[in-house]
C-alpha positions as MATLAB code, in Angstrom:
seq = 'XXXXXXXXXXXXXXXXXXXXXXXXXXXXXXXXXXXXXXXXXXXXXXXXXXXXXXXXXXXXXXXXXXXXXXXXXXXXXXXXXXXXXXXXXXXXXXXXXXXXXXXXXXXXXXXXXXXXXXXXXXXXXXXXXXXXXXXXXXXXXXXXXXXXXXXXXXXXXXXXXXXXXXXXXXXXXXXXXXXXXXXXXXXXXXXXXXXXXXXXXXXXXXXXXXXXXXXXXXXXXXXXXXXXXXXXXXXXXXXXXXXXXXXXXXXXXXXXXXXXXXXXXXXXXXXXXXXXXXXXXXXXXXXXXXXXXXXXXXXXXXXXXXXXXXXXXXXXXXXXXXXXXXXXXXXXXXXXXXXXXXXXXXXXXXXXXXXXXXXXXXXXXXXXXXXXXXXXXXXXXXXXXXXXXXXXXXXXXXXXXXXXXXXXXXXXXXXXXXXXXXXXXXXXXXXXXXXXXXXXXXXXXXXXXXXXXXXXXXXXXXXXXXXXXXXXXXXX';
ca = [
      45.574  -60.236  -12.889;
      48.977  -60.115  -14.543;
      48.297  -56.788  -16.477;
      46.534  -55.243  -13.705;
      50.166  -55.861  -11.568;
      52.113  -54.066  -14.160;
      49.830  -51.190  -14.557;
      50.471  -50.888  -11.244;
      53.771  -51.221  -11.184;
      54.051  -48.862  -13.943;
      51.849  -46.415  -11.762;
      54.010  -46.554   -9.147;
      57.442  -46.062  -11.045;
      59.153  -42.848  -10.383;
      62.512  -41.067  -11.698;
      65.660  -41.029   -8.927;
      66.983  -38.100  -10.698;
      63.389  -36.391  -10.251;
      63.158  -37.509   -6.725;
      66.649  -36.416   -5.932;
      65.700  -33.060   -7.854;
      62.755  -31.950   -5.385;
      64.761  -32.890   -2.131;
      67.843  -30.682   -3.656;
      64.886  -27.766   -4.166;
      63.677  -28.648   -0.701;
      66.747  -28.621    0.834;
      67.791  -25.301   -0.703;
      64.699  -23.397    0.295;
      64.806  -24.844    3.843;
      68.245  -23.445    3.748;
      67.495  -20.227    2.226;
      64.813  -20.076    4.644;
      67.154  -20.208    7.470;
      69.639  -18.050    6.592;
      67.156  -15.243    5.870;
      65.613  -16.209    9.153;
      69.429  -15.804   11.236;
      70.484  -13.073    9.191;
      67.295  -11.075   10.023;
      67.894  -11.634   13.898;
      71.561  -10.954   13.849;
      71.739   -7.965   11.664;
      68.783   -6.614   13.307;
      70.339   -6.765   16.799;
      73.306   -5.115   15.496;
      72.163   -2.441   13.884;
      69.748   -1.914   16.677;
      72.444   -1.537   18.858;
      74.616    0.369   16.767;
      71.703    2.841   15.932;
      70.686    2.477   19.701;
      74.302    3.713   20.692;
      73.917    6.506   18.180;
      70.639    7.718   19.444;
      72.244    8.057   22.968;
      74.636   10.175   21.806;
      72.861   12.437   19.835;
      70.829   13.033   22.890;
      73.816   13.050   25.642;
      74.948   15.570   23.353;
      71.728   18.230   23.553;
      71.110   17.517   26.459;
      74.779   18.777   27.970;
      74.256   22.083   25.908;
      76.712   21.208   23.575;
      74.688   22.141   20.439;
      72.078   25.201   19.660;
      68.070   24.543   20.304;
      67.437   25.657   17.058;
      66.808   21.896   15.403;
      67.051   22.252   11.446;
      63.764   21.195    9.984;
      63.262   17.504    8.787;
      60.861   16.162    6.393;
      58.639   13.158    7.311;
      58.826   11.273    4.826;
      62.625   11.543    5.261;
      62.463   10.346    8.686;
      60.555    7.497    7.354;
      62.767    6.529    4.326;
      66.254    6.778    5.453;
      65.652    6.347    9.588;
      66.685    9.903   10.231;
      66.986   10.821   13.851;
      64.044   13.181   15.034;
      65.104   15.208   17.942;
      62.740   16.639   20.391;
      63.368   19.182   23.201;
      61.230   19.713   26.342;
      61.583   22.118   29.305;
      63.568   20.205   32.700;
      60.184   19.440   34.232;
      58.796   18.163   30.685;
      56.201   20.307   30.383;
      56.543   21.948   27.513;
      58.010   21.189   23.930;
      61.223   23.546   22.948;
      62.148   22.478   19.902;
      61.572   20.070   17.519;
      63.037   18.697   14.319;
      60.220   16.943   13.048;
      56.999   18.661   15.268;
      54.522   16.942   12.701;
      55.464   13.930   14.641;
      53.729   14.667   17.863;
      54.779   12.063   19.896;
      54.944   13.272   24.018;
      57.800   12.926   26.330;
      58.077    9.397   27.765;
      58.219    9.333   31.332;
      60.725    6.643   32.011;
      64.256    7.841   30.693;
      66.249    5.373   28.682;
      65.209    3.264   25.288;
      61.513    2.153   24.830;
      59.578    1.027   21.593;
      56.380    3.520   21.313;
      53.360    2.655   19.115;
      52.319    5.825   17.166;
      50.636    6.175   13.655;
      52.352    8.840   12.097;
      52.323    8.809    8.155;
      51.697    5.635    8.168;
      54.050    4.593   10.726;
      53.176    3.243   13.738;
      55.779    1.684   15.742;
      59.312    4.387   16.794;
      62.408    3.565   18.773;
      62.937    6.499   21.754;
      65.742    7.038   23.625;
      64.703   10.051   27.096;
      67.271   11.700   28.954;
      66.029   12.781   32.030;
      66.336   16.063   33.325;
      67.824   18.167   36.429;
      67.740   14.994   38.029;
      71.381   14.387   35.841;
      72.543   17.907   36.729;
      71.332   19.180   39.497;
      74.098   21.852   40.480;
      74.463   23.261   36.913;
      73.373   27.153   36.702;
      70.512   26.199   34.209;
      68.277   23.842   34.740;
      69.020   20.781   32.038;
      66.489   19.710   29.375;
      65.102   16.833   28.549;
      66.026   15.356   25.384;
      63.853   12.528   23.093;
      65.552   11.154   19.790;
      62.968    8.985   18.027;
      63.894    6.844   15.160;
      61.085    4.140   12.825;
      61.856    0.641   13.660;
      60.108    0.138   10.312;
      63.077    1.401    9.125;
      65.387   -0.923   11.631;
      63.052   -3.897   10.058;
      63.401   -3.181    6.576;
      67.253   -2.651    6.865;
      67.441   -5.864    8.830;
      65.148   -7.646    6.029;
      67.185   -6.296    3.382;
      70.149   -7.371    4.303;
      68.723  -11.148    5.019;
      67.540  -11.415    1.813;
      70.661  -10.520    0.575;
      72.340  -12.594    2.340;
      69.908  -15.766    0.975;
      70.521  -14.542   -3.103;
      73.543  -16.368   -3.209;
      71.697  -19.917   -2.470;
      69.109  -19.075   -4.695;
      71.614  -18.561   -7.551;
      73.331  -21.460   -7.000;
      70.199  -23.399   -7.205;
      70.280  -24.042  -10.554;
      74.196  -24.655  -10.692;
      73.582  -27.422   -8.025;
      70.652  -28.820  -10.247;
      73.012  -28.876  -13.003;
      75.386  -30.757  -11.041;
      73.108  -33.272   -9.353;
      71.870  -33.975  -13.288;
      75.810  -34.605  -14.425;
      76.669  -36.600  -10.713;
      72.944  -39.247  -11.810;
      73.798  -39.113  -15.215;
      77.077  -40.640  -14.448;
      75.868  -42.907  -11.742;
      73.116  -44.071  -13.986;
      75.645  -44.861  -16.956;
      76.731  -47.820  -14.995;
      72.579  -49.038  -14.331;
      72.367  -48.323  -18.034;
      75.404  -51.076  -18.846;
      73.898  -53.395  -16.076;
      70.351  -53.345  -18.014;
      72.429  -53.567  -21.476;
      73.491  -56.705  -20.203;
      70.427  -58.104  -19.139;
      69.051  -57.270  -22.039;
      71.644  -59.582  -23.922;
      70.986  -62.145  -21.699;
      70.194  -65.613  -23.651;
      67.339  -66.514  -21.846;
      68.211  -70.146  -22.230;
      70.923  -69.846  -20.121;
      71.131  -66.461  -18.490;
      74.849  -65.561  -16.739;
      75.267  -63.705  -13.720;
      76.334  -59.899  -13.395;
      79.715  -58.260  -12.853;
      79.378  -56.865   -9.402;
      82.720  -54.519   -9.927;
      81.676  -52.798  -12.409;
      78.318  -51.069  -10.518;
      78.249  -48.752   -7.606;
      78.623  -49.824   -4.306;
      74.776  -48.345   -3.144;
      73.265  -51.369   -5.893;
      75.926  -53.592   -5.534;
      73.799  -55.692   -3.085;
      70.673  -55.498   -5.640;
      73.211  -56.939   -8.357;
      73.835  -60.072   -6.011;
      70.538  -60.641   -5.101;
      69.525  -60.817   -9.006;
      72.274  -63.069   -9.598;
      71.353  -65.253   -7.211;
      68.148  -65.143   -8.930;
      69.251  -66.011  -12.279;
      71.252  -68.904  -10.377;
      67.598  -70.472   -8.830;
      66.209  -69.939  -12.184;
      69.452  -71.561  -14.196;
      68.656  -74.216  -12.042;
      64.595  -74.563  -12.250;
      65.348  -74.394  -16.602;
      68.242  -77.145  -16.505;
      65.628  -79.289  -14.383;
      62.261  -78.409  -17.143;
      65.095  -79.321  -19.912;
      66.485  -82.150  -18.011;
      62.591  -83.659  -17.777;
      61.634  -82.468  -20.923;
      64.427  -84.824  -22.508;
      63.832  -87.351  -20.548;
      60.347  -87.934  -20.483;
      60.249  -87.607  -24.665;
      63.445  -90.394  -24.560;
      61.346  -92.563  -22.354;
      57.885  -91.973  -24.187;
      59.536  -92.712  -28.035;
      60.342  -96.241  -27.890;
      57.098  -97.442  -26.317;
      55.113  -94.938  -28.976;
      57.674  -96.407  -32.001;
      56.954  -99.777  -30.536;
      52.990  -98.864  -30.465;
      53.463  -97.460  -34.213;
      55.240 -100.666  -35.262;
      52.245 -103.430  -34.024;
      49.575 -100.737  -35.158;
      51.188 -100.770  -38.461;
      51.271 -105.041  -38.099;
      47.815 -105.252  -37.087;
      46.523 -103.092  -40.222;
      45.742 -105.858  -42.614;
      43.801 -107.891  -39.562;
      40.970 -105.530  -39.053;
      38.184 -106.589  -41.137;
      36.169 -103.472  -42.732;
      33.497 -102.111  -41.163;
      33.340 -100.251  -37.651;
      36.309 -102.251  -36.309;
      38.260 -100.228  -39.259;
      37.415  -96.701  -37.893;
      38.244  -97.636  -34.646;
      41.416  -98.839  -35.666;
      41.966  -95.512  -37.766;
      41.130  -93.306  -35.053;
      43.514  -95.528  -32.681;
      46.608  -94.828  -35.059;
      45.777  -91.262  -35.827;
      46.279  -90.857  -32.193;
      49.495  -92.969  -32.557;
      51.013  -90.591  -35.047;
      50.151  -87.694  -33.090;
      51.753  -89.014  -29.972;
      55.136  -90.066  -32.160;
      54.554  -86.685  -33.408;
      54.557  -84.544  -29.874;
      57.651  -87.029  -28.907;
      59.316  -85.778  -31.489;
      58.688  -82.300  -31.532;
      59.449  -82.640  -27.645;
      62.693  -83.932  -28.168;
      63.590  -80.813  -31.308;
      62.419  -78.498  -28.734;
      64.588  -79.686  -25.439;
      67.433  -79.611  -27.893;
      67.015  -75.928  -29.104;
      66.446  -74.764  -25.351;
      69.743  -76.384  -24.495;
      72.759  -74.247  -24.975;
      74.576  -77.104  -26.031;
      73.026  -78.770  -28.025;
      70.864  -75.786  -29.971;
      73.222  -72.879  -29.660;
      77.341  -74.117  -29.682;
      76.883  -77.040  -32.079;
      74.097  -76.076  -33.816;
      75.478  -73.010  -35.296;
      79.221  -73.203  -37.019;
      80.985  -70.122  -37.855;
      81.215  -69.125  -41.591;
      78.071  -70.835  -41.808;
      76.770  -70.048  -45.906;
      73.628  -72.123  -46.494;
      71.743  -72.239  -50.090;
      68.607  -71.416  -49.481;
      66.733  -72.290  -52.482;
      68.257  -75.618  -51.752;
      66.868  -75.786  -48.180;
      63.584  -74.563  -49.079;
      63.247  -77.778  -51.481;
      64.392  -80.060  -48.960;
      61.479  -79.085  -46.863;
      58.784  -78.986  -49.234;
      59.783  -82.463  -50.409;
      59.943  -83.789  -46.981;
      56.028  -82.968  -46.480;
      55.037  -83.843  -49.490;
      53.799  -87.123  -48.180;
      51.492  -85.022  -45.737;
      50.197  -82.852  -48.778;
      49.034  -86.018  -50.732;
      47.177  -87.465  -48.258;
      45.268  -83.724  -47.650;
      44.915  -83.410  -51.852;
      47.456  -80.202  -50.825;
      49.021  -78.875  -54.407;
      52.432  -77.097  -52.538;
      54.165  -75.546  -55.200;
      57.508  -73.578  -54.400;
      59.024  -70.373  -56.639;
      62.392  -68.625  -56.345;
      65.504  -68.004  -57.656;
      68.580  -70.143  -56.876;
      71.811  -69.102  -55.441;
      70.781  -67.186  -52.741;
      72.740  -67.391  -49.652;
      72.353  -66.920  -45.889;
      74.635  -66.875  -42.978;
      72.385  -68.961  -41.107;
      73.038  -72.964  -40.678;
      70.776  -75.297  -42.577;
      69.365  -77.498  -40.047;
      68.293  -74.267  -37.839;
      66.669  -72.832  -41.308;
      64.968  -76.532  -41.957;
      63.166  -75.978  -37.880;
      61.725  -73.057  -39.049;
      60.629  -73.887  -42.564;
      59.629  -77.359  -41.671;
      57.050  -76.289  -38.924;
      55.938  -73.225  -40.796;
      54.969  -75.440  -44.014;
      53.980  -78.131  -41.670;
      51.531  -75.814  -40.232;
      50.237  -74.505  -43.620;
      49.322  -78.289  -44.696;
      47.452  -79.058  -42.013;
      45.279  -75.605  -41.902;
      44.846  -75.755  -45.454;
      41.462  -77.361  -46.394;
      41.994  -80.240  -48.611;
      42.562  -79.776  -52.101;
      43.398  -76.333  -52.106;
      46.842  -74.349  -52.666;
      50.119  -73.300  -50.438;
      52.949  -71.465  -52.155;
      56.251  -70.964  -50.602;
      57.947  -68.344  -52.395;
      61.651  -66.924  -52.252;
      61.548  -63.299  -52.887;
      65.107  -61.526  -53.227;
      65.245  -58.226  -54.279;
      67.945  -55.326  -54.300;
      71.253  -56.061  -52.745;
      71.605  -55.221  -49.289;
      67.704  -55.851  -48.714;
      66.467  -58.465  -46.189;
      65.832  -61.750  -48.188;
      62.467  -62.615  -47.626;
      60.529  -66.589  -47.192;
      56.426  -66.380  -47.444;
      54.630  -69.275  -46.710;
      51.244  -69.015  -47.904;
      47.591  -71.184  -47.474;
      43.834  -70.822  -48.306;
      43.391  -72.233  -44.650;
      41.065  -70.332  -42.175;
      43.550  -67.937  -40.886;
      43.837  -66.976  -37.038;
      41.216  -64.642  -35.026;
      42.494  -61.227  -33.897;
      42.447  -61.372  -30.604;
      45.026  -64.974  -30.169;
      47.214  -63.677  -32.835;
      49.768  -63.132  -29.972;
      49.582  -66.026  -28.294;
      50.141  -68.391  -31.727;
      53.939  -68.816  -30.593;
      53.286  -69.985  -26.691;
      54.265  -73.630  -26.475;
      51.327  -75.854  -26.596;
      49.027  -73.366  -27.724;
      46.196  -74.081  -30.453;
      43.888  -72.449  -31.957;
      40.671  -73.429  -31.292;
      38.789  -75.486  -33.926;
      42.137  -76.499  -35.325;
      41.835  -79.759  -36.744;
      43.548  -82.867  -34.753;
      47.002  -84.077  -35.381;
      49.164  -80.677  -34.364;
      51.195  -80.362  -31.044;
      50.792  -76.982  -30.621;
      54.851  -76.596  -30.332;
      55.922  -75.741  -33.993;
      55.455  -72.584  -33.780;
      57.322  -71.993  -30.340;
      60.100  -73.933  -32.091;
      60.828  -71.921  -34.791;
      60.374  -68.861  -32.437;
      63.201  -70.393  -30.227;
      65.118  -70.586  -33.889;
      64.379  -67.213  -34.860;
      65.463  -65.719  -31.944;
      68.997  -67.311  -31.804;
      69.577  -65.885  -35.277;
      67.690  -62.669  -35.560;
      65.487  -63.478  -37.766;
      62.046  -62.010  -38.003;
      58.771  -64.085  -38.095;
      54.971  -62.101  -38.922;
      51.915  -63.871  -39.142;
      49.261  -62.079  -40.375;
      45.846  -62.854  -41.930;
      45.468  -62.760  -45.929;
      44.183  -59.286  -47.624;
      43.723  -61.187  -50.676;
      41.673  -63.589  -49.482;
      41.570  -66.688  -46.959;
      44.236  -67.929  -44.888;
      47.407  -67.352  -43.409;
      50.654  -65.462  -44.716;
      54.307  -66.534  -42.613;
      56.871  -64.324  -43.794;
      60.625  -64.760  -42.675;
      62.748  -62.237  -43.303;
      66.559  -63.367  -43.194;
      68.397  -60.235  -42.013;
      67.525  -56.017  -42.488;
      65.331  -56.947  -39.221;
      66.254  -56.181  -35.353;
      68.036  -59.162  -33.439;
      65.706  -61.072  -31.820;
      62.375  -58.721  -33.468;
      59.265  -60.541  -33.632;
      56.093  -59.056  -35.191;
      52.385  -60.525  -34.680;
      50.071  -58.968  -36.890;
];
């Protein structure tokens, strides 16, 4: 249920700069859009009326006698191309056509006087702007009888001029498109420098005891996301101090009845007589020693998950451990455990090497780790701990090895979750070594693998004591 929330979550995650990206291309092209769309309606009523005011002269101006009848010749396709007046000439009663400057054109005398828009295919044209001036109805009193004029123009041309110049008047938002996507990417890039700190520091957060977040640092818009998560970490500072504060408590209260327990176990052992009553009674203590055992471990854990206690006193500055030294304290401290499992631990190294790390922290991990490999280990077989330390500057490197049955696959990654065993693992483990020396580990960068043998059965631990990322951890 868990994974199938993140994939959805991951599904649904998007990029603000992306986002922000396609409304600034949006927003541009709804702009361009309207732009072309005013400039087409004002330039084409201007130049309609300044080519409008020019048709009425050129005709007021035939029509008063002003010029010659004779029309000089004009090509079509002229007329088409550059909007070229085309004047026609008809008799004062509009019967018949005197002159004309285009007379390919063909198009008759309109019979209302003033500006009209005519549909007629003509070369391919089909719409024309006419301007008529009427007749002897103007001039009635003059000696001859006054013509009637018709200057036709293409409004295809009128369009095209008018698109022209709104698409001209949209290239400047296009080219500053990309200048304005090239800004938007600086103005994120610098807003998201501050999210980038804010996740910096929540990656550094000791998860033990996680701080709050500088609100002054972060922009105003995620300021109130900032507080929300702080007041977050505050709930969950609280829920943790409450687990620890149980935790302790409950192991405090639980080891003196269990010691007590242990103690009148260990009195009654030479009253049981032989026999079934002796099993019994060996089964009863086993369980003893287990429960002393998960009290214990209990108690080592709430003290590494308390700030404290596990990080402030637990780890001195200039700290400069031996760990040869260390090593040998832990394999002699279990060496009661290995000869009661017929478990031959030998150890191999060289001496003087030293680690910045303090030796009780070192002793969790190597304790639990060698702890573990005894009681895997079939009896009377073999672990090695070995102390390999090779070219200066190289990680130093702790391998803990057994002949035990190793760990399935598929629960490799869950081997450092507190409580977990593996299944078929035989009795007398807490299931909380592990998660100990992974709380350990963490605090000091060290990094812990666990992987299955190549070279046969069991299980190989391998520590590696710097050269390794703070806080890595590899399963495998």
């Amino acid at each position: 249920m868990a994974r199938d929330v993140g994939m959805s979550a991951t599904r649904k995650a998007h990029s603000l700069r992306r986002q922000l990206w396609w409304w600034l291309v949006a927003l541009h092209l709804a702009a361009m859009a309207l732009t072309a769309l005013f400039s087409y309606q004002a330039y084409g009523r201007i130049i309609g009326i300044f080519m409008d005011e020019q048709m009425r002269l050129v005709a007021d101006s035939y029509a008063g006698g002003s010029r010659s009848r004779k029309l000089q010749p004009l090509a079509g396709q002229k007329a088409l191309a550059t909007g070229a007046f085309v004047v026609q000439i008809w008799s004062a009663d509009g019967s018949m056509l005197l002159a004309s400057s285009w007379p390919a054109l063909g198009l008759p005398l309109q019979e209302e006087a003033g500006f009209s828009t005519v549909e007629w295919r003509t070369d391919g044209d089909a719409r024309w702007r006419v301007y008529t001036v009427p007749g002897d109805d103007a001039q009635q009193q003059s000696a001859e009888p006054r013509p009637r004029v018709q200057v036709v123009q293409s409004a295809s041309f009128r369009q095209q001029r008018a698109t022209h110049r709104a698409l001209l008047e949209s290239l400047p938002i296009v080219l500053l498109l990309p200048v304005s996507l090239l800004v938007l990417w600086l103005i994120v890039a610098a807003g998201s420098r501050s999210l980038r700190v804010v996740a910096r520091e929540v990656a550094a957060q000791d998860e033990r005891n996680p701080a709050g977040l500088p609100v002054a640092r972060v922009p105003e818009e995620i300021g109130p996301l900032v507080v929300a998560f702080n007041s977050l970490l505050a709930r969950l500072r609280g829920a943790l101090a409450t687990q620890r504060r149980f935790v302790q408590d409950a192991a405090h209260e639980l080891r003196t009845p269990i010691t007590a327990i242990g103690l009148q176990v260990e009195n009654l052992r030479g009253l049981i007589p032989p026999g079934e009553a002796a099993q019994r009674f060996e089964q009863l203590e086993a369980g003893v020693t287990r429960a002393a055992h998960l009290t214990e471990q209990l108690l080592r854990l709430s003290r590494e998950d308390t700030p404290s206690l596990g990080n402030a006193a637990a780890m001195p500055e200039g700290a400069d451990t031996d760990l040869a030294a260390v090593l040998r304290e832990s394999v002699g401290q279990l060496m009661p455990l290995a000869d009661r499992r017929r478990i031959d631990v030998g150890f191999e190294g060289p001496a003087g090497v030293r680690v910045p790390v303090p030796a009780a922290e070192l002793r969790s991990i190597f304790d639990n780790l060698i702890d573990n490999a005894i009681r895997y280990a079939p009896e009377g077989s073999v672990v090695d701990v070995r102390l390999l330390h090779g070219v200066p500057g190289q990680p130093v490197v702790v391998e803990v090895l057994d002949g035990g049955p190793g760990i399935p696959g598929e629960l490799v990654g869950r081997v450092f979750d507190r409580f977990f065993r593996v299944p078929g693992a035989p009795a007398g483990g807490s299931g909380l070594g592990l998660a100990i020396a992974q709380s350990v580990g963490l605090r000091h960068g060290l990094h812990i693998e666990l992987r299955n043998r190549e070279d046969g059965p069991g299980l190989a631990a391998q520590v590696r004591l710097g050269g390794a990322p703070v806080g890595g951890w590899a399963l495998g």
